[in-house]
N, C-alpha and C positions, 0 to 999 in steps of 0.2 A: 562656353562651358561655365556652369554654376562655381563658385570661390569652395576651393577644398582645401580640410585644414589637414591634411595627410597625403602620403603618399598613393596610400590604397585606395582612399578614396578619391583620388586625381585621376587615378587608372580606371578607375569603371566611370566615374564622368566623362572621362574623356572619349571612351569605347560607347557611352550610350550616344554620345553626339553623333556618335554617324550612320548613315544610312543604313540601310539593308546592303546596296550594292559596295559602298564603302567599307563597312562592314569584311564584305565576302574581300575583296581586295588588301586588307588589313591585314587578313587570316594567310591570304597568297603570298606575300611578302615577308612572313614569319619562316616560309620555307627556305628563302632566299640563305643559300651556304656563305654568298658573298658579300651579305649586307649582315649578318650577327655569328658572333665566335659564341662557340659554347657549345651548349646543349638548344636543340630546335626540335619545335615539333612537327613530326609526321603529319601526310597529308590527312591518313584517317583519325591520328588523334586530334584533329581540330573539326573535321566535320562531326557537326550537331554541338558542338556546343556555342552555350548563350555566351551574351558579352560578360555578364557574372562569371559565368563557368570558367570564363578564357580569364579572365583577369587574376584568379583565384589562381589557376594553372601556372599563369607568367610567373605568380608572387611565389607560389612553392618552388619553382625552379632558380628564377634570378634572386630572388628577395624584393620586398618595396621598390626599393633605392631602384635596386637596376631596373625592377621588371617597367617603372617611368623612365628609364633612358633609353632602354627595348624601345618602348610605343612610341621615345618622342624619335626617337631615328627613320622609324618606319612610316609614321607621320609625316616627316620630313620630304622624306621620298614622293610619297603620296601626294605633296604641296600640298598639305594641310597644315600652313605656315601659321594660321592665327593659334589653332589648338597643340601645335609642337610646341609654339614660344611660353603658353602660357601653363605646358610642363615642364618646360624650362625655368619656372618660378619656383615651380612646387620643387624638384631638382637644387634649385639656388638655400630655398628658405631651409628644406632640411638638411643641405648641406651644413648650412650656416649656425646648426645646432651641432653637427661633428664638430666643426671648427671651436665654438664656443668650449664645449666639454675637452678637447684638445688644449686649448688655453688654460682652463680652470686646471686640467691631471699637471698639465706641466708645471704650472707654478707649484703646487702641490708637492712635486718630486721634489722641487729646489731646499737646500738646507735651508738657507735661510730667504724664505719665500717673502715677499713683497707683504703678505695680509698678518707676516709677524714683527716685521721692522718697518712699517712705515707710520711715518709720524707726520700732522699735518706742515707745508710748507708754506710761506709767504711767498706768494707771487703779487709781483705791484706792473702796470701797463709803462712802458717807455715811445716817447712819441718819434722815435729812430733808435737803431742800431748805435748811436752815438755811446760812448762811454763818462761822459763829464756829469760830472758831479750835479745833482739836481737842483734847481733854484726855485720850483716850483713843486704843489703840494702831491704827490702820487697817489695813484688809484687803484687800489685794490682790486686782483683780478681773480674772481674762482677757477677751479680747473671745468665746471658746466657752464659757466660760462663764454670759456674760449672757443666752441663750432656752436652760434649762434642760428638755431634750425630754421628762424625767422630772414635768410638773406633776402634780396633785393635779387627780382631776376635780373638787372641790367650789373649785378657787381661782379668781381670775379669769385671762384672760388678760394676759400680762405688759406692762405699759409702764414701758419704760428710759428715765428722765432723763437724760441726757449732757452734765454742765455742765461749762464751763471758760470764764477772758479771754478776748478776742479773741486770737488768732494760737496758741491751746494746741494745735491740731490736728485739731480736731474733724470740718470736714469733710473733711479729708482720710481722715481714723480710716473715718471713714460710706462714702466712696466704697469705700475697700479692702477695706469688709467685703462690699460690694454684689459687687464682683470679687472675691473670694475666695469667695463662694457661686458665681458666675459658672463659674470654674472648676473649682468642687466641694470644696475644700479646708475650707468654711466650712459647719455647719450639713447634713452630709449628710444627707438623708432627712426632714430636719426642714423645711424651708420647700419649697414649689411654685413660689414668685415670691419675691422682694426687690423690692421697690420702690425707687429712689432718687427723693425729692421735695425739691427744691430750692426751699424759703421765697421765695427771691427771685425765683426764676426761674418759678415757678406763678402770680404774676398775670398771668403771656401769655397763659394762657387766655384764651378769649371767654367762654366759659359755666364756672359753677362744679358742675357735674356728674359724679358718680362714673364713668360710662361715661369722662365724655371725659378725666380726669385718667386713669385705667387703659390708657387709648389713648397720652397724652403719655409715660405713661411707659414703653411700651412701643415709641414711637413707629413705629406700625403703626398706621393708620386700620382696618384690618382685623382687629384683636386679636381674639381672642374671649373679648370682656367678661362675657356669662354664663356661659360654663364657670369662668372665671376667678374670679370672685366666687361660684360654687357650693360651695367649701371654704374658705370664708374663714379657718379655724381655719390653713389650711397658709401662709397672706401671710404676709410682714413688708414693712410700709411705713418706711421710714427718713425722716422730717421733717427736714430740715437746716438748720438756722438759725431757729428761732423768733423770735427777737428781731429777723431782717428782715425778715418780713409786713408788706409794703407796700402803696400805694396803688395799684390799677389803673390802666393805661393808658387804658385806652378811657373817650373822653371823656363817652358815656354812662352811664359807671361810677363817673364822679368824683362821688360822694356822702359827706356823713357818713356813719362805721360803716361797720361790716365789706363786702370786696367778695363776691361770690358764692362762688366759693374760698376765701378765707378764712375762708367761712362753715360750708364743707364741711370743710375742717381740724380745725375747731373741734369738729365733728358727728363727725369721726373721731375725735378725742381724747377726746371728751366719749361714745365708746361708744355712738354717737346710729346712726351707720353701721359696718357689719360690725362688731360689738363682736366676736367670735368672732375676729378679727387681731391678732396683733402687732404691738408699735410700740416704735421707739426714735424719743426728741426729743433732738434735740440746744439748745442755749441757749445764751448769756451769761447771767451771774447775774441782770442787770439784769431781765431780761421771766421771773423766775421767781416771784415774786406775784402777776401776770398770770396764767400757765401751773398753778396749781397749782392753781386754784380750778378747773378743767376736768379734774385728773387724778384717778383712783381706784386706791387702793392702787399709786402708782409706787415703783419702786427708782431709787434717786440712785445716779448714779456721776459722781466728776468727776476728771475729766483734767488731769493733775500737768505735761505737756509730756514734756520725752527724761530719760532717765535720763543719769548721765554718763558711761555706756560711749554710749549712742545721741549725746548730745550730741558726743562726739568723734569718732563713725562719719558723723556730717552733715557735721560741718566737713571732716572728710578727704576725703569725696566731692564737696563742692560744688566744691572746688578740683581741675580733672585735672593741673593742672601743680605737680608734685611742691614745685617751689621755693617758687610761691606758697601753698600749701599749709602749709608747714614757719612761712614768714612769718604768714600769718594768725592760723594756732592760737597761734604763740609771742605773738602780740599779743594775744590773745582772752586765753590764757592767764596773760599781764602785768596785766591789770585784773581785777579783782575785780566791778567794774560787769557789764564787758561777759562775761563768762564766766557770773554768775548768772542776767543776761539774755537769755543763750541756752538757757537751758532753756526757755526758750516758745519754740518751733518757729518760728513767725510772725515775733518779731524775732529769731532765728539767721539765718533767711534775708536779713532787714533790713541785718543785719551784716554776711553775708559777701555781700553784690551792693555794698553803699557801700565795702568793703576792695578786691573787685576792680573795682572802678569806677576806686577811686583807683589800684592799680597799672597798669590798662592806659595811665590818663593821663599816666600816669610821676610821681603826686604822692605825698609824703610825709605820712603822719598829722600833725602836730602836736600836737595837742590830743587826749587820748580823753575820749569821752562821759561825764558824771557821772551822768546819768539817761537812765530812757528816752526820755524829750522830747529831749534831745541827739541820742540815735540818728537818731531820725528828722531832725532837722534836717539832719544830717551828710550823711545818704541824701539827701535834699532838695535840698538845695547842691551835692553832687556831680550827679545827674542833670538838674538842671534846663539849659535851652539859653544858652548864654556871653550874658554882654551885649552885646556886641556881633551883631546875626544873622546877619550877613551876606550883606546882599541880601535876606533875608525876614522883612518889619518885623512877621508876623503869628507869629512866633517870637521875639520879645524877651523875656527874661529875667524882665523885670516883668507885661509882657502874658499872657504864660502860668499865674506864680504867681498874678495877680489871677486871670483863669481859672477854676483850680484850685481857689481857695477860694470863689469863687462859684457855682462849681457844687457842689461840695462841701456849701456850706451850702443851698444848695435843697433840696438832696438832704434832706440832717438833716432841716428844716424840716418837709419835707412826707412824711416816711416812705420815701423815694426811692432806690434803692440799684443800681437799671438805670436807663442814661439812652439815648436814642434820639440819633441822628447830629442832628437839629434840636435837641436839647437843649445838644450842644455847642458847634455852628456859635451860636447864641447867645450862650456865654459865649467865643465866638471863642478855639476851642478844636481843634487836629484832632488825634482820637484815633489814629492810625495812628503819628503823630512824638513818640507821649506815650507809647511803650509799657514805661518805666521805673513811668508812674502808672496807666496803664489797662490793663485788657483787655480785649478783643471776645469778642462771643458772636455767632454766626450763629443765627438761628429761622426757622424754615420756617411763610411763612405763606400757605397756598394752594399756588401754584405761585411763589411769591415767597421771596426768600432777604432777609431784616430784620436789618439789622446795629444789637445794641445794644454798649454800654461799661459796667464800673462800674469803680471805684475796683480796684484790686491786691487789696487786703484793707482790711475795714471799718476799719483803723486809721489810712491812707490817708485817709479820709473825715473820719474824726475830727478826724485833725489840722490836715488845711486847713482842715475848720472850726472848729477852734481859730485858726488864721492870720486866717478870714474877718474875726475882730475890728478884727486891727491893721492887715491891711494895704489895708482898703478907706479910700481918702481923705474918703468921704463921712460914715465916721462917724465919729459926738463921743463915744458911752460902748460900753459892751462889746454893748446890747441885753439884748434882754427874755428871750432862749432861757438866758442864763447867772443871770441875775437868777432866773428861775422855777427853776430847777434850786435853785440857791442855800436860796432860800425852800422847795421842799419839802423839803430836806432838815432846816431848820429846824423844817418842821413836824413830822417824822417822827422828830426827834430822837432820841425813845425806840427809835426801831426801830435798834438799835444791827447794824453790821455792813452799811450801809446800802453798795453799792459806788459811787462815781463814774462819770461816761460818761468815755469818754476823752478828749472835749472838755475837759471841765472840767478834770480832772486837766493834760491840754496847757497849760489856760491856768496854771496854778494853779503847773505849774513854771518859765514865763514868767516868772510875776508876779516870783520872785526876782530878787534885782540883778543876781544876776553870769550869770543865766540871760538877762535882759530885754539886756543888754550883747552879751551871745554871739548874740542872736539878730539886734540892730540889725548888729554886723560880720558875721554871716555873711549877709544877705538884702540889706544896704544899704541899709538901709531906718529910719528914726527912727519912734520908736515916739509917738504924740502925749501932749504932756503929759496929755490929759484921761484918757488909754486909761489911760495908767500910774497916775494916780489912783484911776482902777476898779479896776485890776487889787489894788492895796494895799486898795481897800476889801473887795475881793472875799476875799483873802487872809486880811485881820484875822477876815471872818465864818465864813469856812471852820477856822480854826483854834478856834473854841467848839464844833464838831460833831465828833462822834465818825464815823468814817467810812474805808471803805477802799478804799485806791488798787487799781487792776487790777491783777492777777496777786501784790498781797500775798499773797490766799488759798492761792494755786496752789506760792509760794515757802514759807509756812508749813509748808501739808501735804507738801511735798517733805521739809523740814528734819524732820519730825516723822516722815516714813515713813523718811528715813535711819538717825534714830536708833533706832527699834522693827529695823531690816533689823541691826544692828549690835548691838544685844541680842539679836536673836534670833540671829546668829552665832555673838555670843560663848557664851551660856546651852548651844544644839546643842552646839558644841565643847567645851564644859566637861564634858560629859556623856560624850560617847566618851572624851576624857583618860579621865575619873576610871574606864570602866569597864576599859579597856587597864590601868589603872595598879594595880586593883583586884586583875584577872587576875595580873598579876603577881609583887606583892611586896606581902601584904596589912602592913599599918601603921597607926599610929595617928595618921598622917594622910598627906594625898596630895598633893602636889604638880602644879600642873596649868597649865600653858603654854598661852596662847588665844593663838593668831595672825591679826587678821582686816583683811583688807581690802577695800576698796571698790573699785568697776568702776571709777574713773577711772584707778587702776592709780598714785594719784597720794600719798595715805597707808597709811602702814599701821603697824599696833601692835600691841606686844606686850606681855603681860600675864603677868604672875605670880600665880594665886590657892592660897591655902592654905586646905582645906576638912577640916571634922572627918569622920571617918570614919562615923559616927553619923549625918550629913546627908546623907548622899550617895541615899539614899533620897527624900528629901524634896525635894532640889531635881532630881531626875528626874522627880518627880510634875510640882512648877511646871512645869518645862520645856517636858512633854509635852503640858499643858492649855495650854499660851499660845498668845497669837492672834497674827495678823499675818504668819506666816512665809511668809507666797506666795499661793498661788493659794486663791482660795474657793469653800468648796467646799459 
């Protein structure tokens, strides 16, 4: 069969390929009650007519789509295996345009959709899963870069690590890639499907089976799962969030160990199912000696947050009112804290929703944030409902925060990161008046529409349950969840580079005086003698372990890819001076001016170097061998 760039025309190429007698046996099998549901046609509606005639007849009755699923079935039967398989393309290809336009309406629907909040990220190549500090110059990785269309037949198929803190960007990075293949921009000719699969969101599933995850994600009960999985080499499946695989809803599900999907993840990752697919994981560092014992030959990339040109293109955006705008950055830009802590995408936004919080109220900063636990308090304090309710005592101030960290800590507890409307109404909680701390997801179950909630961002989570310690009246010490942590890190001593939850960290910058002071004024709340006793003993043990805070890594490797971005500036520019200046006026030596500055447009320097004539050779060599100058390639 000739190459048909349509459905309709797949179906009459494929109807002229056959015989006269084939043909007539074609038309015999169309009667078949047991081989097609629907509408069929009569013996006399098919006699005399041509293969044109018949195809035109299929397409008014089934449409395109089907009246090629019709002919490849019947084909099928027929054992006319080379021309079924090669409707089975035309089948896949135009599926593969539902799917795309599926993608693009969805993001669309989203409030705030991926093609309005995303800002470019630094991603740099790590040569392991390792977390230590870098002592070598890093390499700059783009996101079309990462499924290199050029493999090695003898290599395996690729899986990308994606690691980064909470709030680096990650799922937002994964969404935009899924829409940017969506629209074509990404990956042309290279992938069939993008999958996006959401950790959190996949133990909705009932059953953990490859058919029906390929359905959710296409969210078509109708997909066609075996055409679909017949090139597995063309997928990429996007995993988003490893580190939230959590516990199944369904209460027949609730067992030790892994749920059914989970189990199927794992089977993906582990190369157990379609190993022939591409995979990117996304992670937090935490669940990556977990992850790694399942992975074969992966590539690490991890995720640095915004650059400080992107850092300053987020704040100008989030603010559209020019004035607040000018206010913000100048304040972002007056701290040192809060300006390096906006290079995590995650607290930028944290920042600027608690700056415009406080201007619409008409209130004045006083105080800026000394760490990240501040931030989030700030944000906390300004969004939570006045104490006073007014008139609705099931909104009180305190009734809410206790809430918030009770559920929160269930959540930690039990692997929990969706919670169901009864999960709230429990911790007398309504998500609709809390849309500062939660969000809604709508899931389609049946013919039913199931409203769950989770935290804003898992850091959200974290913190309240950091809160849950102090501000539940019923307890006397911090509990067993910070104690165990405590202890394995103890135990693990040696595994140096070991990261904290940001629970712990939360509490850890509590425990300080003038942090534990700042938190009793700003929540109103006394902290109990016994809590603060923990908290110092917690403190004292925490300071014997070697250990690092979130997003130290991410601020390191930024610090470290500045300065490689900044030698490799200056070294390039030395090089054209010196060969301008060669062409010139040859001497016995050269004079050479580097002038380099960085995206924030905020320093810049100038340099005078004097170089012998005699090396001018040699340091174009170095020059041209160095790594790190951008993209890899």
């Amino acid at each position: 069969m000739a190459l048909a760039s349509n459905p309709r025309e797949a179906l009459l190429l494929a109807l002229s390929d056959l015989d006269e007698n084939g043909f007539k046996i074609f038309k015999f099998h169309l009667r078949d009650k047991t081989l097609l549901e629907g509408q069929r046609l009569t013996r006399g509606e098919l006699e005399g007519l041509s293969r044109v005639d018949l195809a035109s007849r299929l397409i008014l009755m089934y449409g395109a789509q089907d009246a090629v699923k019709v002919a490849r079935k019947v084909l099928t039967v027929m054992n006319f295996l080379e021309l079924a398989d090669q409707l089975s393309h035309i089948c896949l290809n135009d599926y593969r345009e539902i799917y795309r336009e599926h993608v693009r309406s969805l993001e669309e629907r989203q409030e705030e959709g991926v093609h309005r909040v995303y800002k470019q990220l630094l991603l740099v190549a790590k040569p392991s899963a390792a977390g230590s500090m870098p002592e070598q110059e890093l390499d700059s990785v783009t996101v079309e870069a990462l499924f290199d269309a050029e493999e090695k037949p003898d290599q395996d198929p690729p899986t990308v690590v994606l690691q980064g803190s909470a709030g680096t960007g990650k799922t937002t990075l994964a969404r935009k890639m899924v829409l940017d293949w969506a629209t074509g921009t990404l990956y042309p000719g290279r992938f069939d499907y993008v999958f996006y699969v959401s950790c959190r969101e996949v133990v909705l599933l009932p059953e953990g089976t490859l058919d029906q995850l390929l359905i959710w994600c296409c969210g078509d009960n109708t997909a066609p799962v075996t055409e679909i999985r017949r090139q597995p080499g063309r997928l990429l499946f996007i995993l988003d969030g490893y580190d939230e695989l959590q516990r199944p809803f369904a209460a027949r599900l609730r067992r030790p160990g892994p749920s059914r999907t989970e189990d199927l993840l794992r089977r993906l990752i582990r190369r157990e199912v379609l190993p022939a697919c591409s995979l990117l994981i996304t992670t937090r560092p935490l669940a990556l000696r977990n992850l790694q014992s399942l992975l074969r030959q992966p590539c690490h990339v991890h995720v640095l947050g915004f650059s400080n040109e992107e850092r300053e293109n987020y704040l100008n955006s989030y603010f559209p009112d020019e004035e607040q705008a000018k206010k913000a950055i100048d304040f972002v830009r007056g701290s040192e804290v809060l300006y390096k802590a906006c290079q995590v995408p995650g607290i930028c936004w944290v920042v600027c929703s608690w700056l415009k919080g406080q201007m619409e109220r008409g209130r004045e900063v006083s105080e800026i944030p000394s760490n990240g636990t501040d931030i989030f308090m700030a944000y906390v304090s300004t969004f939570l409902p006045p104490g006073d309710s007014e008139g609705c005592p099931e909104l009180t101030r305190d009734r809410v925060l206790s809430g918030l960290c009770s559920l929160a800590a269930e959540g930690i507890q039990h692997q929990r990161f969706l919670f169901e409307e009864a999960d709230l109404r429990k911790h007398s909680l309504d998500g609709p008046s809390l849309a500062a701390f939660l969000s809604s997801h709508d899931y389609q179950e049946g013919l039913d529409i199931k409203k769950f909630y989770s935290f804003r961002h898992i850091s959200f989570q974290e913190f309240f349950h950091a809160m849950s310690y102090l501000v539940k009246g019923d307890r006397c010490q911090l509990g067993a969840g910070s104690l165990r942590e405590v202890n394995r890190l103890l135990e693990d001593k040696e595994q140096a580079g070991d990261e904290l939850t940001l629970s712990l960290q939360f509490l850890l910058d509590i425990a300080k005086k003038e942090s534990s002071l700042n938190f009793e004024l700003t929540f109103h709340f006394k902290i109990p003698p016994s809590i603060k006793q923990d908290l110092k003993t917690l403190k004292d043990q925490m300071n014997s372990i070697k250990h690092n805070r979130t997003w130290d890594l991410e601020f390191s490797l930024y610090e470290s890819k500045m300065k490689d971005m900044v030698k490799g500036i200056q070294m390039n520019k030395a090089v054209i001076k010196m060969q301008h200046s060669n062409e010139k006026k040859p001497q016995s030596k050269s004079s050479v001016h580097v002038k380099t500055s960085l995206s924030d447009a905020k320093k810049e320097e100038q340099k005078s170097l004097v170089v012998d004539k005699g090396d001018t050779a040699g340091t174009q060599t170095k020059a041209s061998n160095g790594k790190g100058r951008g993209k890899r390639h």
